[in-house]
N, C-alpha and C positions, 0 to 999 in steps of 0.2 A: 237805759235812760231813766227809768222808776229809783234804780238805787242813787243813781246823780244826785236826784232830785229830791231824792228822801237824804242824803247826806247834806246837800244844800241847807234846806231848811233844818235840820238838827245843828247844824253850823250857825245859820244864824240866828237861831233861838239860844244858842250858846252864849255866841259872841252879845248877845245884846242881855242876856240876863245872869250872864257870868262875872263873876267878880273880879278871879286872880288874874295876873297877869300871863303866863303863864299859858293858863289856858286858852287863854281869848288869842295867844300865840300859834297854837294847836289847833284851836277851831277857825281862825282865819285861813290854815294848812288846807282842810280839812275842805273848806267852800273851795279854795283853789284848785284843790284836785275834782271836785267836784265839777267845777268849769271845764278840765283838761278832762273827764270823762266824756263829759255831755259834747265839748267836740269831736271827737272817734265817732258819734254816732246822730249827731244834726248836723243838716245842709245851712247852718246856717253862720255868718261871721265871727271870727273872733270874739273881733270889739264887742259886739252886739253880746253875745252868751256872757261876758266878764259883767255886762253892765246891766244883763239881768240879774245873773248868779250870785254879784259882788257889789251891787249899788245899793240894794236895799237892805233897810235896819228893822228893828223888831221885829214880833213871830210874823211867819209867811200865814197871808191867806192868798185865796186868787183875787186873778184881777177878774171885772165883771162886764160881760158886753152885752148888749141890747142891739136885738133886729126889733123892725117893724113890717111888717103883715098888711101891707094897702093894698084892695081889692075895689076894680071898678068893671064891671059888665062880666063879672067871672074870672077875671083874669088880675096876676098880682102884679105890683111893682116893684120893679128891680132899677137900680144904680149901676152905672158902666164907670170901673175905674180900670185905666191901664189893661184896657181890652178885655177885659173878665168883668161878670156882672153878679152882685149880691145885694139883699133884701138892703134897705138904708138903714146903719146904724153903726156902733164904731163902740168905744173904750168906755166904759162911765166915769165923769167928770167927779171928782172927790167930794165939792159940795154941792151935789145934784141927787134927788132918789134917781132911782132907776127908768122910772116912769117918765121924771123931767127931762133926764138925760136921753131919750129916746126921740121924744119931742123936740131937741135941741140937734140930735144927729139929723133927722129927718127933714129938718127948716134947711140945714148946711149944704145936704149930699140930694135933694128932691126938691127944694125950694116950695114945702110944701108944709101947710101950719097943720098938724094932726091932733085928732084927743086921742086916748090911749082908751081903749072901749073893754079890754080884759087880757091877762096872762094864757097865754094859748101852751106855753114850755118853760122848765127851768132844766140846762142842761149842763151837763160835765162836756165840756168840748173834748179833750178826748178821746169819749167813748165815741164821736161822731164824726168829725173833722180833720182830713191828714191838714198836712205834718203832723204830728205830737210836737206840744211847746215845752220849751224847758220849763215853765212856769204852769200853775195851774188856772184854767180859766172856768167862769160859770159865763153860760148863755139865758141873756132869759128872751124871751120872743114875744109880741107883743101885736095884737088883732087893734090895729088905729083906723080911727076914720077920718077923711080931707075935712076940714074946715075950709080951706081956700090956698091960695097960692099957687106960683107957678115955676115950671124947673128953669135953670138960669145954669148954664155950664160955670164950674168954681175949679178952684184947685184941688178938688177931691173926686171929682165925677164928671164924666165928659156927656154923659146922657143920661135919658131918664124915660123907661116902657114898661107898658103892661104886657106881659105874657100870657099865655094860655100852659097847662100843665101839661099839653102835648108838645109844647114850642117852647120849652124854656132854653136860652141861648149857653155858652161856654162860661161854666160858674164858677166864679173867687170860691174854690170849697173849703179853702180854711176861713171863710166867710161863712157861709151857711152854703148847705150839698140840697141836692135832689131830695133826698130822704125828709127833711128837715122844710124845705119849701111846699112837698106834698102834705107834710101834716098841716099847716098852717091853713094850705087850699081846704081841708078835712075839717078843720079848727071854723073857718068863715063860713061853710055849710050848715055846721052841728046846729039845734037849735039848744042843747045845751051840753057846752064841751065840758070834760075835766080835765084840767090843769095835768098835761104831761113832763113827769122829773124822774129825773135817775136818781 
């Protein structure tokens, strides 16, 4: 899956900064086989792998997600989608910082207005979270605190509870895992954290 992934992106740094014709023939080759490797070895669609592997233009970076870290009497909040439950937070929006973009997940998925109080993680999901994606992603995770607001069931989340780190329920783990929610518990204790990154 790494060399897929490493030919993808040599592909389409080719194809987007290459000139001849030619080539851009060859490296178009080049991404599609790269597609037809990364299925042999993801559970995941087709369609879905071509229009990750083959829809995007200029050089690859990843994409960037943002959780949020809400803590009320010890215990964190988590979001219930399609029976699994993960910290609130989703894709960053193109023209949003990270920071805004998390505030704007958490209103959606918690019906919940947050300030964003400090970077608790910046992480290679990856190293953290099965599946492995055909793409590459950064996590950054984020210690917010309520302003106000209240949970309203939406098209993205059917509930919305505080856990206890003894009682965390069955977790979205290519969402955020156990491992990743204990630091953050670790992170809202510290009276002074340091920003953990791979």
């Amino acid at each position: 899956m790494e060399w897929a992934k490493e030919l993808q992106s040599l592909a389409q740094a080719g194809l987007f900064y290459g000139h001849d014709i030619y080539d851009k023939e060859r490296y178009q080759r080049i991404r599609e086989i790269s597609a037809e490797m990364m299925l042999t070895r993801a559970d995941v669609p087709a369609e879905k792998i071509k229009g990750l592997f083959c829809g995007d233009e200029g050089y690859q970076t990843p994409k960037v997600d943002t959780r949020a870290a809400i803590f009320r009497d010890g215990k964190i909040l988590l979001v219930c989608e399609k029976g699994k439950w993960s910290m609130p937070g989703g894709w960053c929006e193109f023209n949003l910082s990270p920071a805004d973009n998390i505030v704007k997940e958490t209103k959606e998925e918690a019906g919940l207005d947050v300030f964003v109080k400090k970077v608790i993680a910046v992480q290679d999901r990856d190293k953290h979270n099965p599946p492995p994606y055909a793409y590459g992603v950064v996590k950054i995770f984020y210690l917010c605190e309520v302003l106000g607001g209240e949970f309203a069931e939406n098209i993205e989340t059917t509930e919305s509870r505080y856990f206890s780190k003894e009682e965390l329920p069955p977790l979205a783990e290519e969402k955020c895992n156990e491992e990743q929610i204990q630091m953050c518990f670790a992170a809202n204790q510290a009276n002074d954290w340091t920003v953990v990154f791979d």
